[in-house]
SEDREN-81495 format. One line per 3 residues: number of its first residue (from 1); their letters; for each residue x, y, z of N, C-alpha, C. Coordinates in steps of 0.2 Angstrom, whole numbers, plus 5000, padded with zeros to 4 digits. Atoms other than C-alpha are relative to their C-alpha. Layout:
N
NUM = A = X,Y,Z,X,Y,Z,X,Y,Z; ...
***
This chain:
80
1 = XXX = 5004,4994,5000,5000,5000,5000,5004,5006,5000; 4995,4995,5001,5008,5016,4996,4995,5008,4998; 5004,4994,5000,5001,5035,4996,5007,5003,4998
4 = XXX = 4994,4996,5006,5011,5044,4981,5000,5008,5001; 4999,4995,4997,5007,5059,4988,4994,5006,4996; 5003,4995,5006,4997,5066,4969,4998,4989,4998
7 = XXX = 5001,5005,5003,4988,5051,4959,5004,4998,4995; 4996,5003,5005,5000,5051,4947,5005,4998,5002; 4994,5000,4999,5016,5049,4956,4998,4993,5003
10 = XXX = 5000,5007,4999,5007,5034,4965,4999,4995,4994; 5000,5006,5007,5004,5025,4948,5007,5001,4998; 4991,5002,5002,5023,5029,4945,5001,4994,5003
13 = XXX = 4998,5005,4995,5026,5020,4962,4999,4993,4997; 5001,5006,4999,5017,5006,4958,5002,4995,4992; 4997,5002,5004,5023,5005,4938,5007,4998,5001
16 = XXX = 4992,5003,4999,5040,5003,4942,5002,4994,5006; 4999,5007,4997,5039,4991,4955,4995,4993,4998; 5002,5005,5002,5027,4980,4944,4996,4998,5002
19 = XXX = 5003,5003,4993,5014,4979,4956,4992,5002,4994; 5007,5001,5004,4995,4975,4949,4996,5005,5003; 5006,4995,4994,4982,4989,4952,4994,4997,5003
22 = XXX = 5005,5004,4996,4969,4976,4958,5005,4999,5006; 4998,5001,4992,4982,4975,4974,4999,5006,5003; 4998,4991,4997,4982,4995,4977,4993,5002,4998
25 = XXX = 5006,4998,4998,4963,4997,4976,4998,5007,5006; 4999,4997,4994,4964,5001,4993,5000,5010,5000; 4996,4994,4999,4974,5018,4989,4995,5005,4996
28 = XXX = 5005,4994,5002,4962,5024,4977,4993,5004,5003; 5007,4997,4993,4946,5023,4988,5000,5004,5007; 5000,4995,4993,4954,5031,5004,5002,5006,4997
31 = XXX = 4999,4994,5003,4960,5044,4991,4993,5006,4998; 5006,4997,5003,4943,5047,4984,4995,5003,5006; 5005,4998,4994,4935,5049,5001,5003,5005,5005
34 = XXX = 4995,4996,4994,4948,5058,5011,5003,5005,4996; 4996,4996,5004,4957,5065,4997,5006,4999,5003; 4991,5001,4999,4978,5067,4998,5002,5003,5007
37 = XXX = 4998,4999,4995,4983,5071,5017,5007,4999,5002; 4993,4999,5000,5002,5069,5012,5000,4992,5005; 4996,5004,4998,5011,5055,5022,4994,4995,5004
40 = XXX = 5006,5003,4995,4995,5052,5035,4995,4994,4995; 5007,5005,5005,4986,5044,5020,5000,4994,5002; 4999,5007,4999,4995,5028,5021,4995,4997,5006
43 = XXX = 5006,5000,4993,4983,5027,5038,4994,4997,4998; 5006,5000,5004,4968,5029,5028,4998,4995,4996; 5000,5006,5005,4974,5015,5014,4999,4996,5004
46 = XXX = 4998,5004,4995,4978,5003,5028,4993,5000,5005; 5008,5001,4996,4959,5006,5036,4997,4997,4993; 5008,5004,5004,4949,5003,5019,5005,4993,4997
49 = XXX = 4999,5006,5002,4961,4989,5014,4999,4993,5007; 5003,5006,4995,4958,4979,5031,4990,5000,4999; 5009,4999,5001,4939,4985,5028,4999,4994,4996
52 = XXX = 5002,5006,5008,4940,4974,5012,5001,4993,5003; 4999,5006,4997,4947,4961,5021,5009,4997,4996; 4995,5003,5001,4965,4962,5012,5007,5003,5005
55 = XXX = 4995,5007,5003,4981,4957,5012,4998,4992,5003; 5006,5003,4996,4975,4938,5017,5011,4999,5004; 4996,5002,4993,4987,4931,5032,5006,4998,4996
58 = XXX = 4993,5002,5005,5005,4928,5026,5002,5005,4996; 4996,4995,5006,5007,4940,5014,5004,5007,5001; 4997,4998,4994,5020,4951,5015,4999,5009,4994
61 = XXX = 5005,4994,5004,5017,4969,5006,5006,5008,5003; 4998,4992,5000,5027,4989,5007,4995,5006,5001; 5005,4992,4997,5019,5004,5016,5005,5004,4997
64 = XXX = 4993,4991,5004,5029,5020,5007,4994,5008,5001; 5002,4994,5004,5022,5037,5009,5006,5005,4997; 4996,4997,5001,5030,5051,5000,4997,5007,5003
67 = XXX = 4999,4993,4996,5031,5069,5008,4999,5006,4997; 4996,4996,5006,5035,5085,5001,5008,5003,5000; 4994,4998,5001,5050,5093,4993,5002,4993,4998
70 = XXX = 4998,5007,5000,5057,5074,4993,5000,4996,5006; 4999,5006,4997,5054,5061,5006,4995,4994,5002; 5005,5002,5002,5048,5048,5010,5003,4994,5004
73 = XXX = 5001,5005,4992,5045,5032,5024,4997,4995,4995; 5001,5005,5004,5045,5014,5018,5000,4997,5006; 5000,5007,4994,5040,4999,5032,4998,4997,4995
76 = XXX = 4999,5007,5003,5041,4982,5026,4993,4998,5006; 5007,5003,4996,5023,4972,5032,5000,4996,4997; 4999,5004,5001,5020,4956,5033,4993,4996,5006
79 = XX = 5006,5000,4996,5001,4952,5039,4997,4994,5002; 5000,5007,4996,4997,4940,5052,4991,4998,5002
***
C-alpha cells in the first residue's frame, strides 16, 4: 500500500515496481474519500484495505508514503 502523495506519482510507484492495480485498490478509495493528506494517507489506505478484508494472512506487502519537497517512509509488512 503506498500513498504517492498526487495520483500520478502513486501509479509511477506502483509501475515501476510491477505491482497490479487490483492490489492498490485500497489507495484509490481512501483517496477518493479523504482526498491526499500527504504522508498520513497511508493510515487511511491501511483502514479501507483491512475494511475489504486484504492482504490475506502471510502475505508480505510495502507501506511507502511520500512527503513533500522529497521524502519519503518505507516499512516492510507482513500480515498476520
Amino acid at each position: 500500500m503506498g500513498e504517492g502523495g498526487a495520483w500520478d506519482s502513486g501509479d509511477y510507484f506502483e509501475a515501476g515496481l510491477g505491482i497490479n492495480g487490483g492490489k492498490t485498490q485500497a489507495r484509490g478509495e481512501a483517496l477518493a474519500k479523504h482526498g491526499n493528506l500527504s504522508s498520513m494517507t497511508v493510515l487511511y489506505i491501511m483502514e479501507e484495505a483491512l475494511r475489504r478484508g486484504e492482504p490475506a494472512t502471510g502475505e508480505r506487502g510495502l507501506m511507502a508514503a511520500f512527503g513533500p519537497g522529497f521524502s519519503a517512509e518505507m516499512l516492510p509488512l507482513e500480515w498476520a
